[in-house]
Each structure stands twice: as structure tokens, then as C-alpha cells.
N, C-alpha and C positions, 0 to 999 in steps of 0.2 A: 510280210507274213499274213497279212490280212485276205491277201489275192491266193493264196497257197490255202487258206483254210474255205475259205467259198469254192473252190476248187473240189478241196476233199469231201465238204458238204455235198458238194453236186454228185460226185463219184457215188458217194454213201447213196443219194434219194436213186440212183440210179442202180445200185448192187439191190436195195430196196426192193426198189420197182420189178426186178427181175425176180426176185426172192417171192415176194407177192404173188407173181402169177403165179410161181410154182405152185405156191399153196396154197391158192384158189382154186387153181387146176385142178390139184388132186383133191381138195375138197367138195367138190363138184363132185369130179368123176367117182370117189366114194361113197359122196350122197345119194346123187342119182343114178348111179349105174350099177352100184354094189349093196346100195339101201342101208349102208351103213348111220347110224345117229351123228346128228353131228357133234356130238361132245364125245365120241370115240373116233368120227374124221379129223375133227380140229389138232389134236395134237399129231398125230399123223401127217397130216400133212404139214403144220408146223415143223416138225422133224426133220422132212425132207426141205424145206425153203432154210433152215438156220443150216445145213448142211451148204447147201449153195450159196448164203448170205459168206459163210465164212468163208470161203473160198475165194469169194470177189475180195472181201474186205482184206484178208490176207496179201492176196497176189496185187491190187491196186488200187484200193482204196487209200490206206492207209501204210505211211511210208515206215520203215525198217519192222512192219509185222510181221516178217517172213523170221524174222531173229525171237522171236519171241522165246521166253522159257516153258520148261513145265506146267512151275505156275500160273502165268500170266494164260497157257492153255486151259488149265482146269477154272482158272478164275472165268474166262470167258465160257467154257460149258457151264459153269455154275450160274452167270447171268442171262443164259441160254435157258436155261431150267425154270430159273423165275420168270423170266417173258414168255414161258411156254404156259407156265401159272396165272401168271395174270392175263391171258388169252384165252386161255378156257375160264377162267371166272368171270372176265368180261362175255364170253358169250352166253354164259348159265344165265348170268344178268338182264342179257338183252331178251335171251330167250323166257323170262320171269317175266321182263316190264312190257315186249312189245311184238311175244312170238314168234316163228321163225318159217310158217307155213306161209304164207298172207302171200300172192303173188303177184310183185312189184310192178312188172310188165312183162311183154313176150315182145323177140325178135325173132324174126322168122319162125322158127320152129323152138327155138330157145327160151324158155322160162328161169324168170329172174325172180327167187323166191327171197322172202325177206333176208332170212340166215345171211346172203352174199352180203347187204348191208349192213348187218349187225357184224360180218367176218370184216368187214373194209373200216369201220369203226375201231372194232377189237384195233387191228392192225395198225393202225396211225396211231393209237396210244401209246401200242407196244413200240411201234418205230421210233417214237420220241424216248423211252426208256434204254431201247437196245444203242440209240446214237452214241448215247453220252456214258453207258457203260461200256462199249466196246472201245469209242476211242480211249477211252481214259486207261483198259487191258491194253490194246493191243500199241498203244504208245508210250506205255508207263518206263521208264529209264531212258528216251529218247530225249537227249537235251534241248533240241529245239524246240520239238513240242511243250516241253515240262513251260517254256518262257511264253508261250503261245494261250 
């Protein structure tokens, strides 16, 4: 059981990881290219990565999620809600304590402004909150798990 769940773990930092670009990506490209604020990109593009988180999580992350109910769907949009809350209040925060203009470095032509690290921050908190309320959704009445 223990090989099975490092497993999942790994799956998860890896549906993560992909989820993450997404919403980097398009948080970028709405900051800098559409000059959007970032506390009206952030959730936006959060929208669009928990869209693609679930997707993975669903199809192979996490075993019999594809059976999931109703419920256990609305429970997961409703813990999608609050990680989408607690991502934008952590960046109000960062953006109060430590700004968001400040620019970190440049590659090539590309400019790495604070916001990206206060966004990678947000996001590893949120990832530690969305782990353990999704699995706990998306596995809940699966018996193995429940012993796991």
C-alpha cells in the first residue's frame, strides 16, 4: 500500500506541475500582454489550471475517481473555490508585504517580475491544501483507500 500511495503522490506533484504552468502561463500572458492586474489574472488563470488539475486527477491520478458522485463532484468544485480564495489572499498578502513589481531577473529577453514568486509561493501552499482535500473527495467510499 505504501508503494501504491508514493506512487499517487508522484502522479499528483506531476498533474501539479502541469496545472502550474497552465497558470503561470496564462498569468503572464494576462499580466504582460493584456495588462490585466494581477488579483483579476490570478484567479483566471487559477480557473483555467484546476480545470486541467481535474482532469489529470480524475483520469490518473487517483484510482476509481472516474466513479465519483454528484457529491463528491460539487465537494471537489467547492474545495476548488476555497484554493482559489486562499490564492488570491495569499497574493494580496505578498503583494502588501513584499510588492509585485520589483524585477527579479531577465533571461534573454524575458523579465521575471516579483508577482511569478509570490504566484509560486501562493501555489505550493495551495498544493498542499488541494493534495489532501482532493484525495480525501475524489477517494471517499473507495475501500482501499478508506484503510490507507
Amino acid at each position: 500500500m505504501r508503494g501504491k500511495r508514493i506512487s499517487e503522490v508522484l502522479r499528483f506533484a506531476v498533474a501539479g506541475v502541469a496545472g502550474f504552468v497552465v497558470e503561470l502561463l496564462v498569468l503572464i500572458l494576462l499580466k504582460e500582454k493584456l495588462g490585466l492586474d494581477t488579483l483579476i489574472a490570478t484567479p483566471i488563470a487559477f480557473l483555467l489550471s484546476v480545470i486541467v488539475n481535474y482532469l489529470i486527477c480524475v483520469f490518473w491520478v487517483f484510482d476509481g475517481a472516474r466513479d465519483q458522485s454528484r457529491k463528491n463532484q460539487a465537494a471537489f468544485l467547492l474545495t476548488s473555490v476555497i484554493g482559489l480564495l486562499l490564492n488570491e489572499l495569499l497574493m494580496f498578502l505578498f503583494r502588501i508585504m513584499w510588492g509585485e513589481e520589483t524585477v527579479l531577473f531577465t533571461v534573454f529577453s524575458f523579465t521575471v517580475s516579483l508577482y511569478v514568486l509570490n504566484k509560486v509561493i501562493a501555489t505550493i501552499l495551495v498544493m498542499i491544501w488541494n493534495y489532501f482535500t482532493k484525495r480525501k473527495i475524489l477517494t471517499k467510499g473507495n475501500k482501499e483507500e478508506d484503510k490507507a
